[in-house]
C-alpha positions in Angstrom: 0.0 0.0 0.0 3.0 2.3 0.2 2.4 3.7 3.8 5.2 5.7 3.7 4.1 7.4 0.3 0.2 7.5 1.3 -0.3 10.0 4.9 -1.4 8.7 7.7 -4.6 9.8 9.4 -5.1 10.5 13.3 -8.0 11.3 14.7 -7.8 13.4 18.0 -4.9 15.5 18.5 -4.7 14.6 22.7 -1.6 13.4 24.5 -1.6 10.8 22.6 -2.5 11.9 19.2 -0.3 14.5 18.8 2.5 12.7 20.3 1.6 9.7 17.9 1.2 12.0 14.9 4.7 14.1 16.0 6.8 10.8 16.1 5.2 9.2 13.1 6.0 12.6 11.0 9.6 12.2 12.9 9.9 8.1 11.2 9.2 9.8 7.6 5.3 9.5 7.1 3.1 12.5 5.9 0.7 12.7 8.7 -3.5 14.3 8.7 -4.4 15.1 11.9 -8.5 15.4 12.8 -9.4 17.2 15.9 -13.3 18.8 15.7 -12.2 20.9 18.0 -12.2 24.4 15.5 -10.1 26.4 18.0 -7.6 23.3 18.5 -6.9 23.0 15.0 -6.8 26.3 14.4 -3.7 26.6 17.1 -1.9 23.7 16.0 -1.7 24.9 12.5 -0.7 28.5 13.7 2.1 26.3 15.6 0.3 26.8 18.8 1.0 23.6 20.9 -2.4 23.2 23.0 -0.4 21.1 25.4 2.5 20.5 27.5 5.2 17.4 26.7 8.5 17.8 26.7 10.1 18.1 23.6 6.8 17.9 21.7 6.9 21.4 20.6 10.4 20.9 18.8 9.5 17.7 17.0 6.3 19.6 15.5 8.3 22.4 14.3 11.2 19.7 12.9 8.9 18.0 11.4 6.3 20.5 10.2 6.2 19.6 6.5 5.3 16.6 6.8 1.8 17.3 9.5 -1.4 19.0 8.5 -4.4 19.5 10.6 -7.9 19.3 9.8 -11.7 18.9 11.1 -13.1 17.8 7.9 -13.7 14.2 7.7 -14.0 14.1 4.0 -10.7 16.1 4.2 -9.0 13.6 6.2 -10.4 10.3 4.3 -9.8 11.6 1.0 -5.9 11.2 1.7 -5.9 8.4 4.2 -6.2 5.0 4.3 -5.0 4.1 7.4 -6.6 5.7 10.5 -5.3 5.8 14.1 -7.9 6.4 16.2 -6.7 8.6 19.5 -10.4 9.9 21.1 -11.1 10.1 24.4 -12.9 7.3 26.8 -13.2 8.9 29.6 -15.5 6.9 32.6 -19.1 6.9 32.5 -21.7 7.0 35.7 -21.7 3.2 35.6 -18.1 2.8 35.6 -17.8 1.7 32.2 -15.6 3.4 29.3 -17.3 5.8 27.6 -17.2 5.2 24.1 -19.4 7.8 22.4 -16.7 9.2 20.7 -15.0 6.5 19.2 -18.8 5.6 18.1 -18.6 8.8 16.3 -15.4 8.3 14.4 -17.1 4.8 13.4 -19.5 6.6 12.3 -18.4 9.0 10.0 -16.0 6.6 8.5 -18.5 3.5 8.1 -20.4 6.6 6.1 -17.9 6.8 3.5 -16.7 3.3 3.4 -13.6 2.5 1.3 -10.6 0.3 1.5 -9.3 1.3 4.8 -7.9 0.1 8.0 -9.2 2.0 11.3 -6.0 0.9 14.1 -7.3 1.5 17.9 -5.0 3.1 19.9 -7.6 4.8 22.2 -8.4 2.4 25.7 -11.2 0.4 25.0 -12.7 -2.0 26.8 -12.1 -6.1 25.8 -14.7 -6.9 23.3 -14.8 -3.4 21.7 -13.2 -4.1 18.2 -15.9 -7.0 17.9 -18.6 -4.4 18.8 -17.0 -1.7 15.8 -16.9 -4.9 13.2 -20.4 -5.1 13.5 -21.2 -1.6 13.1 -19.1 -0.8 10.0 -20.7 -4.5 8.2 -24.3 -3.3 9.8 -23.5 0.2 7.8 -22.0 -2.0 4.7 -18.5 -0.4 5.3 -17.1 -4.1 4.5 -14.1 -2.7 2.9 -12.9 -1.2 6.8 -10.4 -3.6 8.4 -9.5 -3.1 12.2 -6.6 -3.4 13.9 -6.1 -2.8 17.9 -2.4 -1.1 19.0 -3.0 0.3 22.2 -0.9 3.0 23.7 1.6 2.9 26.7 2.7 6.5 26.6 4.0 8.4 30.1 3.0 12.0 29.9 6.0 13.7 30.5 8.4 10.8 28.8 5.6 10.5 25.7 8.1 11.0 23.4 10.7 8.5 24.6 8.0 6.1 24.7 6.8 6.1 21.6 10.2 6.0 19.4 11.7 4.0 22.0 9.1 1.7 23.5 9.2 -1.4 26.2 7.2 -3.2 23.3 4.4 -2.7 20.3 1.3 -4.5 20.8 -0.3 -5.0 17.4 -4.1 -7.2 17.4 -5.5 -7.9 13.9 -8.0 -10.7 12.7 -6.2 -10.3 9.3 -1.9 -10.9 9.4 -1.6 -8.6 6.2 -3.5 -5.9 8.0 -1.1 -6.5 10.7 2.2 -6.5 8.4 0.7 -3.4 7.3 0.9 -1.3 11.0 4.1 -3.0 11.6 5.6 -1.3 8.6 4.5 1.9 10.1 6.9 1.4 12.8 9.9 0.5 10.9 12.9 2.8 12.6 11.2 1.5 16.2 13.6 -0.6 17.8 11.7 -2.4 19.9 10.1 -6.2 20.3 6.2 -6.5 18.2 3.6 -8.5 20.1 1.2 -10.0 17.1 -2.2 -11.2 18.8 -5.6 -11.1 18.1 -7.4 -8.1 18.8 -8.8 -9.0 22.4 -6.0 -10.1 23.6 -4.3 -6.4 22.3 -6.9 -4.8 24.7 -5.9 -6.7 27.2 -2.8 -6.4 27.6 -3.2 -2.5 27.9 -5.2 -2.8 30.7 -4.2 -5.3 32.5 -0.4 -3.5 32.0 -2.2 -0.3 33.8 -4.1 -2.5 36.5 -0.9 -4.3 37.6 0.8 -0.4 37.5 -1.7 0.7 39.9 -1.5 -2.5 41.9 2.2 -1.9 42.5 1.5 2.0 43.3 -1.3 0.9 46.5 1.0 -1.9 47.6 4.0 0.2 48.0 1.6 2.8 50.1 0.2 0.1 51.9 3.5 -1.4 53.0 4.6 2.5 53.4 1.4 2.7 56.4 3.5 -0.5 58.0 6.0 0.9 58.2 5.0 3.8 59.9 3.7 1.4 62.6 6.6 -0.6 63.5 9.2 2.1 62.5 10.7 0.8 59.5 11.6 3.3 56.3 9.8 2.3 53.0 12.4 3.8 51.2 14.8 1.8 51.9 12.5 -1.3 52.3 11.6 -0.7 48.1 15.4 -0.4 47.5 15.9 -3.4 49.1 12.7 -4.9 47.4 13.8 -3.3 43.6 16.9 -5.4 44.0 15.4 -8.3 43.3 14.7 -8.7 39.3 11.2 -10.8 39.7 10.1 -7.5 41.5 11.7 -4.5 40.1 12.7 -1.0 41.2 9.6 1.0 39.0 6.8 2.3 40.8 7.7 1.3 44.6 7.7 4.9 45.4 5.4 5.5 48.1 3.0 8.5 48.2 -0.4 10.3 47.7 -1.4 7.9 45.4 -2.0 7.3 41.4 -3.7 9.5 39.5 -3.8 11.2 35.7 -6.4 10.3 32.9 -5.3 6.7 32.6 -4.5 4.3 36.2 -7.8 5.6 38.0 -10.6 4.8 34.6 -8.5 2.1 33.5 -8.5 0.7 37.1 -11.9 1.1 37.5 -13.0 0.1 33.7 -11.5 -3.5 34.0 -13.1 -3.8 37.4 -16.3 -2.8 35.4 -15.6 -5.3 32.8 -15.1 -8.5 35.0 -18.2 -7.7 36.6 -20.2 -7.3 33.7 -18.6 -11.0 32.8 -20.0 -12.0 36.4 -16.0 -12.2 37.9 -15.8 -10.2 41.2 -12.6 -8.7 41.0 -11.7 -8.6 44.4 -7.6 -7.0 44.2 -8.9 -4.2 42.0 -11.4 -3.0 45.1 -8.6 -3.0 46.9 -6.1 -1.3 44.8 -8.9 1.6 44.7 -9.8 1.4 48.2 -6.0 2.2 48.9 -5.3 4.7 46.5 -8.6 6.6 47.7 -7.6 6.3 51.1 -4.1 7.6 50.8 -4.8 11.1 50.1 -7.2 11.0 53.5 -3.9 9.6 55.2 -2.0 13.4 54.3 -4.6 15.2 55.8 -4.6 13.2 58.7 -1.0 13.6 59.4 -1.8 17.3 59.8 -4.6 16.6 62.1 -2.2 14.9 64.9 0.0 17.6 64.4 -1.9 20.8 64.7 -5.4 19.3 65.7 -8.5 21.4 64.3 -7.6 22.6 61.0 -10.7 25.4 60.9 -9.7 28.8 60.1 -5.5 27.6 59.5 -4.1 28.2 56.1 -2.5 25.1 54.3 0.2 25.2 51.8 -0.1 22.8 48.5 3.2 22.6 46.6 2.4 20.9 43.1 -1.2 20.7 41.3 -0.3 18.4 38.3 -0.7 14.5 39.0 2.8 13.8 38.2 6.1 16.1 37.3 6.5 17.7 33.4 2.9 17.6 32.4 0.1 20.4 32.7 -2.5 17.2 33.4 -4.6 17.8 36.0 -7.0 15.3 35.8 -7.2 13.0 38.6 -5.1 14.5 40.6 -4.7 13.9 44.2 -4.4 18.0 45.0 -7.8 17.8 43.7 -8.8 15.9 46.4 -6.4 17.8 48.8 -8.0 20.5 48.7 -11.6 19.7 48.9 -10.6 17.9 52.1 -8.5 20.8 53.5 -11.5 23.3 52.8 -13.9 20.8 54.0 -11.9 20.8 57.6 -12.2 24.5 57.4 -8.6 25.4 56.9 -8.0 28.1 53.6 -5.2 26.8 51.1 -3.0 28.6 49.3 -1.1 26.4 46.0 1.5 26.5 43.6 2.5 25.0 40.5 4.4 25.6 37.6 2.3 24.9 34.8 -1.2 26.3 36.7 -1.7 29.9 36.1 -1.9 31.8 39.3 -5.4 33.0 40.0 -8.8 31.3 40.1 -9.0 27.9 39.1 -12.4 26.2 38.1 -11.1 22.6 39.7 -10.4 24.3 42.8 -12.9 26.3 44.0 -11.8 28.4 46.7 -8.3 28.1 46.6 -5.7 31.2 46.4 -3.5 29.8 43.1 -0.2 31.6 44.0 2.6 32.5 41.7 5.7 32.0 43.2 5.8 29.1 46.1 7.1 31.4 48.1 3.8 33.4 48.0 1.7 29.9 48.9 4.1 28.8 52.1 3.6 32.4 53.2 2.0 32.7 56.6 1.0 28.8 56.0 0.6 26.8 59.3 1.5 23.5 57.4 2.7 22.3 53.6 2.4 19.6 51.5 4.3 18.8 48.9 1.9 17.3 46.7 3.8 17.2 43.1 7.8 16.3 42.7 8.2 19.1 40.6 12.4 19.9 40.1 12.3 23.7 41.9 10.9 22.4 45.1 13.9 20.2 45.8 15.9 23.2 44.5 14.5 26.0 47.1 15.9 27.9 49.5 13.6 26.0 52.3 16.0 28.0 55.2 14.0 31.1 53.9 11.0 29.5 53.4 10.9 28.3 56.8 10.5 32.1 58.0 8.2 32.9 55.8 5.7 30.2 57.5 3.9 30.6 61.0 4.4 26.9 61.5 7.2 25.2 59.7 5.2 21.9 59.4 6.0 20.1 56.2 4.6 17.0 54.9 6.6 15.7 52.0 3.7 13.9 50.2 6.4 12.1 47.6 9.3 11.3 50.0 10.8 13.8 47.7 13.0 16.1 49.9 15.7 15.4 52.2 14.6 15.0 55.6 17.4 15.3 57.6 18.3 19.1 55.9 14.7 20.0 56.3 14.6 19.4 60.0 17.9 20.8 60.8 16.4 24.1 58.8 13.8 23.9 61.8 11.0 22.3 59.7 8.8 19.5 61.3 8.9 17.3 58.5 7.1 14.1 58.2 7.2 11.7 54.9 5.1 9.1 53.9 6.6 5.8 55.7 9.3 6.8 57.1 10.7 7.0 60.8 9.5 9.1 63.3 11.1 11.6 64.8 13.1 14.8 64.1 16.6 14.3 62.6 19.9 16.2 62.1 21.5 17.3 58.9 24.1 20.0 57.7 21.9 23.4 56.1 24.2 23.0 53.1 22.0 20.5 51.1 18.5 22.3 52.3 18.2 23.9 49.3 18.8 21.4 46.9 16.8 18.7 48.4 17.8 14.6 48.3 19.8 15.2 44.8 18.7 12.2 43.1 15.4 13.2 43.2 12.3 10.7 43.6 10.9 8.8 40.9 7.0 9.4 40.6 4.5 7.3 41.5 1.8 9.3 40.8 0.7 6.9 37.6 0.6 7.9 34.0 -0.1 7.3 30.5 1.1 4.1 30.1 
């Protein structure tokens, strides 16, 4: 079919899309991107970036020539015959994936039929390229083929992922229709899974469930240790070392969040029930990862009792470091809580404006975090972000009426933070104030913390 030669189409230019369509552009393919968002297309072919990945705005511009964005479906079909399909499923009421907008892009192109092959990479539930079959034949769009090749793309590392991935999963009924997407990703170094097209679902979820399972594990195990005085930190070290286990996500912390572990999570939960399996670990990864944020606020509670009429501190908005993502994030929660207990919170991030913020009513959005510790009784750092290890917390400490600090990560160094004259309190660590030189305050512990907050994976 001469994929390189004929452009590739992707619908919805998200995280993943545009990523997707980026990187594809970057392997040598002419690229049609469909958004129906006017104003989104608009900015993307102004060379606007709507969105915030690292080194996304630099691969667009490199590789320019070779993109074009459009909302016209006839626009897009006319030049494509492969489609990757990157919508939205966000969660429904019920639990389940919401699918009405990959229904839509069925839709318009079972309408105009053709020789085509429409490849998932969207999260669908297990069963749904079965349902879209039978909607393009019921339409008599026999000439669509379909092909599942889920994404596992961390916002924030999107780019690595895709051009340098752990795997590519490709599900197809038809092996030519496979050999075709595998061609796409000649240039990818990187071992091809060939499956059938349930089985490609699958493994996407199940790859985010098991994620998410290692992320309320960790915290659980972090809560033990807070009991009988052990440090996690050093118990996941010891844990990582071991090769059947692993060193990735065994940071302990507020918990997963982001647009992917909590619906995927919660989707595949959905889905075993509605095949009658009770799937007992997954109510208990939630459970955890619900509970942990509770945990935070509850450390401040022992401390300074009431929290009615004190002002709280959030360092960190974003579920995770190097993305503008707020969705599903555990500040979210944070602050709710915090307001609900009657204290006022001030927050900062880098990549949320300062001012009033429509997922956080009430809260003072501050543009320096210097300006949100100010006059705080407590802080939490909420999000890893780079600055916070690197501030000057020996001058923050004054500008606080209580130097109470609770490092919601296990991002910061301890030791330097209580010898500043912070109370400082991790998340399953030991008790107790410790000593440290001043020097190191204000770069924080300088390897950093890996997240745990979850992504797109």
């Amino acid at each position: 079919m001469g994929e390189r030669q004929s452009p590739i189409g992707v619908i919805g230019v998200g995280y993943v899309g545009l990523v997707s369509a980026a990187c594809f552009a970057h392997l040598g393919h002419s690229v049609v991107c469909l958004d129906v968002d006017e104003e989104r297309v608009a900015a993307l072919s102004a060379g606007v970036i709507p969105i915030y990945e690292p080194g996304l705005e630099k691969l667009l511009e490199d590789n320019r020539e070779r993109l074009r964005f459009t909302t016209s479906y006839g626009d897009l079909l006319s030049a494509c015959r492969v489609l990757f399909v990157a919508v939205d499923t966000p969660p429904s009421p019920s639990g389940d994936a919401d699918l009405s907008r990959v229904r839509q892009v069925v839709g318009e192109v079972a309408e105009r039929g053709g020789d085509r092959i429409l490849v998932m990479k969207s999260t669908v539930p297990v069963g749904t390229g079965g349902h879209v079959l039978h909607q393009l034949r019921a339409r008599g769009a026999d000439g669509v083929h379909y092909v599942s090749n889920p994404e596992f793309l961390r916002e924030g590392a999107a780019i690595q992922d895709f051009l340098e991935p752990d795997r590519v999963v490709i599900g197809a009924t038809d092996p030519e229709d496979g050999d075709r997407i595998e061609a796409l990703y000649r240039g990818v170094d990187a071992p091809v899974v060939r499956t059938s097209v349930p089985t490609a679902e699958m493994i996407k979820y199940a790859s985010n469930a098991f994620l998410a399972t290692k992320i309320s594990f960790i915290n659980e195990i972090a809560n033990v240790c807070e009991g009988v005085g052990a440090d996690v930190r050093t118990v996941a070290e010891g844990m990582g070392l071991d090769h059947r286990i692993g060193p990735h996500f065994l940071q302990a912390g507020i918990g997963y969040g982001g647009s992917c572990f909590p619906k995927d999570v919660q989707a595949l939960k959905q889905l075993a029930g509605n095949s009658g399996y009770h799937f007992q670990l997954l109510n208990a990864v939630i459970e955890v990862n619900q509970l942990q944020k509770r945990r935070v606020v509850a450390k401040l509670k022992q401390r300074l009792g009431s929290l009615h009429e004190l002002r709280v501190g959030l360092l960190g908005l974003t579920f995770k470091p190097n993305t503008d993502d707020l969705r599903e994030a555990a500040s979210i929660v944070l602050a709710a809580r915090l307001q609900g207990e009657g204290a006022t919170v001030g927050a900062y991030d880098p990549m949320v404006p300062a001012g009033a913020h429509p997922q956080f009513p009430g809260v003072t959005i501050c543009g320096s975090p210097e300006e949100a510790l100010r006059d705080a009784d407590a802080a939490i750092l909420v999000t890893e972000w780079p600055e916070f290890q690197r501030l000057d917390w020996a001058a923050c400490r004054e500008l606080m009426a209580r130097p109470l600090l609770v490092d919601g990560r296990n991002a910061l160094d301890g030791e330097a933070l209580a010898a500043a004259g912070f109370e400082y309190e991790g998340l399953g660590t030991a008790d107790g104030p410790v000593g440290g030189d001043l020097e190191s305050v204000s770069s924080g512990r300088p390897d950093g913390a890996a997240s745990s907050a979850g992504g797109r994976r």
